[in-house]
MDAnalysis code that builds the backbone (N, CA, C; Angstrom):
import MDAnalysis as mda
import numpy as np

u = mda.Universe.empty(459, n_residues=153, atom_resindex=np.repeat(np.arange(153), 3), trajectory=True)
u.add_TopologyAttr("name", ["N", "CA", "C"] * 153)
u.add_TopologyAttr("resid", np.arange(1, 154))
u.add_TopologyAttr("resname", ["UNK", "UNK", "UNK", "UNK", "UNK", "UNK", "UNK", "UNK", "UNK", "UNK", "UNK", "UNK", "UNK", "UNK", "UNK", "UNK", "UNK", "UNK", "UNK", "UNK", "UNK", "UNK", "UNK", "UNK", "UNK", "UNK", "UNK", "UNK", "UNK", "UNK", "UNK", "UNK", "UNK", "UNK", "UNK", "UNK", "UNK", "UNK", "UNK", "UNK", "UNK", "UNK", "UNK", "UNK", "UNK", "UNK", "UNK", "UNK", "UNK", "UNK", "UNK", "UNK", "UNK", "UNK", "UNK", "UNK", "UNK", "UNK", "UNK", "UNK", "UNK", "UNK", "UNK", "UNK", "UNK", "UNK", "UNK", "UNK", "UNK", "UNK", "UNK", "UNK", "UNK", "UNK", "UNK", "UNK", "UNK", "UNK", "UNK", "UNK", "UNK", "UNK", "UNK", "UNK", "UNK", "UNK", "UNK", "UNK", "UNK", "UNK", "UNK", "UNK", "UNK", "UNK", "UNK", "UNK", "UNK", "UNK", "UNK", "UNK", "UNK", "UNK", "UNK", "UNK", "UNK", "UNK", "UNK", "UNK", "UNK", "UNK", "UNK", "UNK", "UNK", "UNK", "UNK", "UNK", "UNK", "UNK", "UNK", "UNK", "UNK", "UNK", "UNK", "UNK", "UNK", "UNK", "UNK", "UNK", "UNK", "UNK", "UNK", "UNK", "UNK", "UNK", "UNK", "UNK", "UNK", "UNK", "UNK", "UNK", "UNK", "UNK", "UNK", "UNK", "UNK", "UNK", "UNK", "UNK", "UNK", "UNK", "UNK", "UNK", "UNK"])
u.atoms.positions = np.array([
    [-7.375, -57.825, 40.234],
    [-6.041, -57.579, 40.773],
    [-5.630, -56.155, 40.411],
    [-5.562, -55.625, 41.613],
    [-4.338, -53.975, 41.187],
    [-3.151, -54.330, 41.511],
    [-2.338, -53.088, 40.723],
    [-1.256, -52.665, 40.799],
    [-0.630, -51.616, 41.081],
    [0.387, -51.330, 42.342],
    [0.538, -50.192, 42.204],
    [1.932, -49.729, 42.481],
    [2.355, -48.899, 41.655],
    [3.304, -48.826, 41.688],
    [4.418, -47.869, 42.488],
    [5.511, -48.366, 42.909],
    [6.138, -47.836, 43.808],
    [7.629, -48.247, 43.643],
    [8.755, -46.980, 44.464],
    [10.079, -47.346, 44.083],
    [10.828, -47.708, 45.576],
    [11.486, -48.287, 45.586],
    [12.303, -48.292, 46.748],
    [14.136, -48.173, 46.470],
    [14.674, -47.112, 46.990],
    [16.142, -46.402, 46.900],
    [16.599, -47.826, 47.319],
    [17.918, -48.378, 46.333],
    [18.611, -49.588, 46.903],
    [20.117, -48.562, 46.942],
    [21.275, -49.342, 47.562],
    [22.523, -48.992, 46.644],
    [22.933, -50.350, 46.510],
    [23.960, -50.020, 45.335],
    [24.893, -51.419, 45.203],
    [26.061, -50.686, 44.065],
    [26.969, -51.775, 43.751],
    [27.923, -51.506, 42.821],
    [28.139, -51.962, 41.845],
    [28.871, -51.860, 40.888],
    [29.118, -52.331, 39.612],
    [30.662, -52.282, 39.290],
    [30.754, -53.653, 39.396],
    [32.193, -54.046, 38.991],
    [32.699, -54.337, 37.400],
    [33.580, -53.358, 36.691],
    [34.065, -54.104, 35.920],
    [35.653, -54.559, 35.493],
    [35.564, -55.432, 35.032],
    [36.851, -56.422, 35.187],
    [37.047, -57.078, 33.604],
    [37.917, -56.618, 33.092],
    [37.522, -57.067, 31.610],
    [36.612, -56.965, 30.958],
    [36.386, -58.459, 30.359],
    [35.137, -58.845, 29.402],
    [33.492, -58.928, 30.506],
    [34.101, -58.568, 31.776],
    [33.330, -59.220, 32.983],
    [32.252, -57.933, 33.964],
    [31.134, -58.518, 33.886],
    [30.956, -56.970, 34.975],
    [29.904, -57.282, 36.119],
    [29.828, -57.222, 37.186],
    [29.795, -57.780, 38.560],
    [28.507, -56.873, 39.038],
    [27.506, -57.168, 39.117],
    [26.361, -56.172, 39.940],
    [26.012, -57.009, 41.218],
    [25.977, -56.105, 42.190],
    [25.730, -56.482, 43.604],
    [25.065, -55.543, 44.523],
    [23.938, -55.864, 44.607],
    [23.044, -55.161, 45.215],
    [22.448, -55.762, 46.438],
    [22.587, -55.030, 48.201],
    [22.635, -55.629, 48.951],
    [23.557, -57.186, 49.125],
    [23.025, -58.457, 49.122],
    [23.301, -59.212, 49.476],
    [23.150, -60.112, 48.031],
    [22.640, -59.724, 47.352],
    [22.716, -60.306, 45.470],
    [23.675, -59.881, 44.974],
    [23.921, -61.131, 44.423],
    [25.189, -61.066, 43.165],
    [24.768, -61.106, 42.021],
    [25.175, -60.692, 40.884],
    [25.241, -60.970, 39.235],
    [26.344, -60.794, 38.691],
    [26.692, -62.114, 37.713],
    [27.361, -62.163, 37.223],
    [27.207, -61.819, 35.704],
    [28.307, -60.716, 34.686],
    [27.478, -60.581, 33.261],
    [28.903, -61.046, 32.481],
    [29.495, -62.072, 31.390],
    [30.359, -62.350, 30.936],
    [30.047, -61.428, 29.248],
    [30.803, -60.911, 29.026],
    [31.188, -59.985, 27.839],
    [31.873, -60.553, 26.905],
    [31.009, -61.217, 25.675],
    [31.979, -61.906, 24.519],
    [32.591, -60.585, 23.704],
    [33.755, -61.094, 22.824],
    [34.399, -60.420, 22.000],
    [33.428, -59.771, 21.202],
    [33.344, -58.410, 20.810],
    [32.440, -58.348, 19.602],
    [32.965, -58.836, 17.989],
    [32.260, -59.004, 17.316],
    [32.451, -59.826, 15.994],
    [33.337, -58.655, 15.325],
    [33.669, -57.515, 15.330],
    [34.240, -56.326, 14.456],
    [33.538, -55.016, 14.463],
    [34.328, -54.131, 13.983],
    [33.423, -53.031, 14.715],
    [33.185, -52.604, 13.494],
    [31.804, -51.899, 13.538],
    [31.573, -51.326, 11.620],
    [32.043, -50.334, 11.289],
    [32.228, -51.016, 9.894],
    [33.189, -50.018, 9.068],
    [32.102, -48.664, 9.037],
    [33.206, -47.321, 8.832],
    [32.851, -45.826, 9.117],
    [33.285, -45.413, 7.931],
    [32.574, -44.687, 6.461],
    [33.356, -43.925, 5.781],
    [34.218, -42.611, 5.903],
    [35.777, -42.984, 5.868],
    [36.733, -42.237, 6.226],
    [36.619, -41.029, 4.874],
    [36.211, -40.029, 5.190],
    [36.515, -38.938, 4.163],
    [38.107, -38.148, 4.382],
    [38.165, -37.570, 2.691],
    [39.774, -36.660, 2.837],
    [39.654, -35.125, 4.242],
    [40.258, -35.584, 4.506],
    [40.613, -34.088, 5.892],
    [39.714, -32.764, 4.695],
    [38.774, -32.243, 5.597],
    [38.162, -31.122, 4.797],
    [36.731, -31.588, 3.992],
    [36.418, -32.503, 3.988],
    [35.372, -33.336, 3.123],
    [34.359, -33.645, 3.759],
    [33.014, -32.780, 3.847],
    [31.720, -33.429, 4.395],
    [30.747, -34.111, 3.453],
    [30.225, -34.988, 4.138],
    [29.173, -35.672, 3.401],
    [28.311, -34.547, 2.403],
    [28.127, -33.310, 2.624],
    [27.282, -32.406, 1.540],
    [28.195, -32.430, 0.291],
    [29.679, -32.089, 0.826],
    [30.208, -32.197, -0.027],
    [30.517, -32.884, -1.143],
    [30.200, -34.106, -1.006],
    [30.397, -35.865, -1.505],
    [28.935, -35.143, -2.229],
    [27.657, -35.352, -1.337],
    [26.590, -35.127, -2.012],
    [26.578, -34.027, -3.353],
    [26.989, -32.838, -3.467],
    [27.139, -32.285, -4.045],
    [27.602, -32.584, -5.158],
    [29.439, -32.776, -4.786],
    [30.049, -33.115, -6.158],
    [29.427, -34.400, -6.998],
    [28.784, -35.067, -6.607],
    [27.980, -36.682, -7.318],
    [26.890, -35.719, -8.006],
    [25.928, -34.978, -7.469],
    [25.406, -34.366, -8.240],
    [25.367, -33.663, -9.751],
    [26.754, -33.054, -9.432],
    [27.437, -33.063, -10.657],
    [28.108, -33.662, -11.620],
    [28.619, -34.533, -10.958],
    [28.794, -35.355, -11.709],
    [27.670, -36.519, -12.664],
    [26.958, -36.585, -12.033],
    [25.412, -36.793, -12.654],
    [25.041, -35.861, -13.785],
    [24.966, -35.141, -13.637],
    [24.547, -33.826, -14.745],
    [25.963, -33.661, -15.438],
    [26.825, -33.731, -15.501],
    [28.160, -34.170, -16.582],
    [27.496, -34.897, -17.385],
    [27.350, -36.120, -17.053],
    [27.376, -37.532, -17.477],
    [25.846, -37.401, -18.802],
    [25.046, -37.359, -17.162],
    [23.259, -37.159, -18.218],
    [23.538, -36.049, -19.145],
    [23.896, -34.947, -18.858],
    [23.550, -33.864, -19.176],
    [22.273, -33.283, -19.112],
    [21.842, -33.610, -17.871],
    [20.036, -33.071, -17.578],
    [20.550, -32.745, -16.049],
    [18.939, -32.089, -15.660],
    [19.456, -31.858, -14.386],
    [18.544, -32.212, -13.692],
    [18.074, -33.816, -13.324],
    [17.193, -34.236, -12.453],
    [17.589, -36.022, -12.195],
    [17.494, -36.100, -11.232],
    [17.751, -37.149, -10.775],
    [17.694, -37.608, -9.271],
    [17.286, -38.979, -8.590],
    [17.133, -39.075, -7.911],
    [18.536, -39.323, -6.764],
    [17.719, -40.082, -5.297],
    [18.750, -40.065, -4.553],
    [19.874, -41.344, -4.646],
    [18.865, -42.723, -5.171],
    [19.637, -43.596, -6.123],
    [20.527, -43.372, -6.622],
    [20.241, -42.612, -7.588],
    [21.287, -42.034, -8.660],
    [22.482, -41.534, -8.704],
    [22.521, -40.443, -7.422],
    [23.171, -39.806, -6.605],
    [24.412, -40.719, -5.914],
    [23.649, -42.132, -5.081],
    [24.207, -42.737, -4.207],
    [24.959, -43.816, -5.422],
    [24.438, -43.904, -6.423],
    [25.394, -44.694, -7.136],
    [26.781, -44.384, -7.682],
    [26.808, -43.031, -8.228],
    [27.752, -42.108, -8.277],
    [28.775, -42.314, -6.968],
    [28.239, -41.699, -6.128],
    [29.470, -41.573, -4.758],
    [29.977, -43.083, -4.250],
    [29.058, -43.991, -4.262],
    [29.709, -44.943, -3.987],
    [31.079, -45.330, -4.995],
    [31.023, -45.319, -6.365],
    [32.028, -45.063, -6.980],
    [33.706, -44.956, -6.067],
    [33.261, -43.761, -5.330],
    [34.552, -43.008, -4.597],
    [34.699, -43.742, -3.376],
    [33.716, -43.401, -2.522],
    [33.021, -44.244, -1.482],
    [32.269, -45.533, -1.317],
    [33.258, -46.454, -1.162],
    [32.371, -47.936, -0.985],
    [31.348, -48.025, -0.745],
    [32.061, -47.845, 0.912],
    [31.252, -48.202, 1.937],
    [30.311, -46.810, 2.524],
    [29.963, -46.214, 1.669],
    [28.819, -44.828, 2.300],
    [27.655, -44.953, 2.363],
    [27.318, -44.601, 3.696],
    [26.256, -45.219, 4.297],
    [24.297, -44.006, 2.860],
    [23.719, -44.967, 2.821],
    [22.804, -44.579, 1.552],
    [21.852, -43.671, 2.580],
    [21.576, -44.377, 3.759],
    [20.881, -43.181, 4.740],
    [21.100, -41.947, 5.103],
    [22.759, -41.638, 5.271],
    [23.711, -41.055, 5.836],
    [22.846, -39.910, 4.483],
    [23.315, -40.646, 3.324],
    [23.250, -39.462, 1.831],
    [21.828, -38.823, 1.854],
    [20.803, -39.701, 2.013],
    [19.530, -39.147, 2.004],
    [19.222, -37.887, 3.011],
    [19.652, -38.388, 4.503],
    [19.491, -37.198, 5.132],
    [20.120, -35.841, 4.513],
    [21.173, -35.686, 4.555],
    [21.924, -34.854, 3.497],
    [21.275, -33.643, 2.651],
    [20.861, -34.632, 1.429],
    [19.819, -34.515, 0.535],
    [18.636, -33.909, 1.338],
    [18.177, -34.147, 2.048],
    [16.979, -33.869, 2.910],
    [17.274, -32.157, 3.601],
    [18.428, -32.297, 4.109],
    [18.645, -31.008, 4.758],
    [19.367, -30.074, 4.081],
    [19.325, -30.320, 2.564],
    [20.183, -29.358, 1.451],
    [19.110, -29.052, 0.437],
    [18.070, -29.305, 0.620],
    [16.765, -29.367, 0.058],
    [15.660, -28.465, 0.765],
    [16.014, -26.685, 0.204],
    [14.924, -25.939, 1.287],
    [13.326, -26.015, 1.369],
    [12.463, -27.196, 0.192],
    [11.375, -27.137, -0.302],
    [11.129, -28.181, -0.035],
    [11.828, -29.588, 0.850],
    [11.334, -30.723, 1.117],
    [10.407, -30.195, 2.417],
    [9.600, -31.313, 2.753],
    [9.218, -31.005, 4.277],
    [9.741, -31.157, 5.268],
    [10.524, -32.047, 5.562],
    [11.437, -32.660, 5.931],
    [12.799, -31.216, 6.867],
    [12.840, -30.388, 5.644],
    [13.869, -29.326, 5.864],
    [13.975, -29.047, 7.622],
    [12.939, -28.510, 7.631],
    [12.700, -27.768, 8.893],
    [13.529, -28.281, 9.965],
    [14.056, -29.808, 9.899],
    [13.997, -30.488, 11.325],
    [15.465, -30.673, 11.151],
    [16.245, -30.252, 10.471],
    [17.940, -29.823, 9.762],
    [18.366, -28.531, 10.063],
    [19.150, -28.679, 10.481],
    [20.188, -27.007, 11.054],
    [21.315, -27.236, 10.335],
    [21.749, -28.155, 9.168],
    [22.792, -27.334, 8.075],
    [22.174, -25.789, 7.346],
    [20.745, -26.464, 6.587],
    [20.373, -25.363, 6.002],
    [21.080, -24.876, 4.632],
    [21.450, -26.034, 4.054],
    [22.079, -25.710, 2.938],
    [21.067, -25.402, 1.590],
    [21.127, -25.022, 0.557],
    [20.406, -24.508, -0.598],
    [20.972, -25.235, -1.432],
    [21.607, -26.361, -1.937],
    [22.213, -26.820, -2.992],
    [21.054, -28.042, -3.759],
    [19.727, -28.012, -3.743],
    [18.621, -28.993, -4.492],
    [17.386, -27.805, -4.271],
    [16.521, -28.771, -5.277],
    [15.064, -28.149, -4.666],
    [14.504, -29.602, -5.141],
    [13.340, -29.730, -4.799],
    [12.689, -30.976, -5.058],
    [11.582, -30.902, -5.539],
    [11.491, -31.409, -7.069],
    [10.471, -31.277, -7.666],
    [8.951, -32.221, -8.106],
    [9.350, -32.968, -7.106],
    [8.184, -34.215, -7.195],
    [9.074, -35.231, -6.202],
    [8.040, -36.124, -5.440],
    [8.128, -36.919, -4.183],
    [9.821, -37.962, -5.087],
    [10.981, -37.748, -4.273],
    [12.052, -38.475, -4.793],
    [12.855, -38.026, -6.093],
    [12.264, -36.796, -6.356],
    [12.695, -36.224, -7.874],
    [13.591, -34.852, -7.589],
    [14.764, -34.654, -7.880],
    [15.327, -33.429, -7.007],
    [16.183, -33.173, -8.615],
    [16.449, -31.645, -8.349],
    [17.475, -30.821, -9.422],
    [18.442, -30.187, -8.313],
    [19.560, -29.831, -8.817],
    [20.185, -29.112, -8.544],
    [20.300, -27.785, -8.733],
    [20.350, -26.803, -8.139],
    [20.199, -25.487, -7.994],
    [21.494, -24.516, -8.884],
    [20.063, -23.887, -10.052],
    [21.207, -23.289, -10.841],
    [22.695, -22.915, -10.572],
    [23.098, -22.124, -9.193],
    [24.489, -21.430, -8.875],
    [25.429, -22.403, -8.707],
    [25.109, -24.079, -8.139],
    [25.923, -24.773, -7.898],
    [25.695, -25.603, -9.064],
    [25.380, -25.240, -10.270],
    [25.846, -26.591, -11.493],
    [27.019, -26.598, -12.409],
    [27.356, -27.802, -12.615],
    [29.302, -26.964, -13.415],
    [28.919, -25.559, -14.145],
    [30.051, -25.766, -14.867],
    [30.200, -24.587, -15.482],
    [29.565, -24.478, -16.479],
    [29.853, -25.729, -17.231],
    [29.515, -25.528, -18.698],
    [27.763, -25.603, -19.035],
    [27.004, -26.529, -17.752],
    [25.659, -26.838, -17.615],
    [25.006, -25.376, -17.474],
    [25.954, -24.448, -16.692],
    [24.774, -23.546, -15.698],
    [23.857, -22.509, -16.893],
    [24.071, -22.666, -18.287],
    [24.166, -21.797, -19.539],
    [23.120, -22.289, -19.934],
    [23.127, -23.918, -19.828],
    [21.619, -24.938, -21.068],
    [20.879, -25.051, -19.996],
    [20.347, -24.713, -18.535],
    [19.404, -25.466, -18.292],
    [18.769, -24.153, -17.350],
    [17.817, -23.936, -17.756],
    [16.783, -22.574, -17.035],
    [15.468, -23.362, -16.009],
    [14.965, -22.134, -15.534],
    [13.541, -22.819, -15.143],
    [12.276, -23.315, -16.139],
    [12.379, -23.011, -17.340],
    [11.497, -23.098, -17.843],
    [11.648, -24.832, -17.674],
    [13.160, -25.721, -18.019],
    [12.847, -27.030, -18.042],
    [12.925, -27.731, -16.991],
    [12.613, -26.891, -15.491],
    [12.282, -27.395, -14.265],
    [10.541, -27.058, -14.277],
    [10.037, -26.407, -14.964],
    [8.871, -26.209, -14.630],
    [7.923, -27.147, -15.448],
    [8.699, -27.368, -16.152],
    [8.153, -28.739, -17.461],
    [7.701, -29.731, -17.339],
    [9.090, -29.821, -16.231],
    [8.743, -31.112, -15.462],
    [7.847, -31.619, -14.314],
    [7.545, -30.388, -13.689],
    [7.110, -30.562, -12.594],
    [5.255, -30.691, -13.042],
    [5.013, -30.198, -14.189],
    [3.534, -30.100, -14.560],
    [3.592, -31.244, -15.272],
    [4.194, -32.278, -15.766],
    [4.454, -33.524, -16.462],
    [3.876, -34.453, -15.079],
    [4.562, -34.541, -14.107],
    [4.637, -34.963, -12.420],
    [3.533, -35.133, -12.062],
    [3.069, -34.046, -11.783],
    [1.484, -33.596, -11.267],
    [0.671, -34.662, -11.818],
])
């Protein structure tokens, strides 16, 4: 058995009417009934001025407050912000992370282009000396990013 394939131009219309929507093509009818949807999903509402890097960021730091080190994952990260943010989506953060990260592979396929991580082993990220508080940016050099990364290996 072959097959072959071919199109033929119809017209028809599309009615809608409420919950209701009507296709009729030539001399066919369809009928499509539209239930209520169950709720619509919740969206994390940030303060006017507040992007998700931003969220990402400040958790970062706040991480390195807390530890007082400067490595940690995206877990880690997402546990922090949820804190503030319930309901924030953990994918939403990773991409983020992903496109604020100029040394992932990943980077390339991101047009923020932000510099605020580098990533020092598969899931293992620091924060980038210029953006660490204040009081951190003094105790923590490359030498104890490079420590780590030959520990990794």
């Amino acid at each position: 058995m072959r097959e072959i394939a071919f199109s033929v131009p119809v017209s028809g219309v599309i009615r809608l009417d409420g919950n209701s929507i009507t296709v009729v093509i030539n001399r066919a009818s369809t009928n499509v009934l539209m239930e209520a949807g169950t709720g619509s999903r919740e969206h994390t509402v940030f303060e006017p001025g507040v992007s998700m890097f931003d969220i990402l960021l400040e958790s970062a730091r706040e991480y390195i407050r807390r530890k007082t080190y400067n490595r940690f994952t995206v877990s880690q990260l997402y546990e922090i912000a949820q804190e503030k943010y319930p309901h924030l989506n953990k994918r939403s953060l990773i991409a983020r992370l992903t496109a604020a990260t100029p040394n992932h592979p990943s980077f390339k396929h991101h047009v923020s282009h932000k510099d605020y991580f580098s990533r020092i082993a598969p899931g293992i990220y620091t924060l980038e000396n210029q953006y660490l508080p204040e009081r951190m940016s003094s105790q923590v050099d490359s030498s104890d990013i490079e420590s780590t990364q030959g520990q990794i290996h």
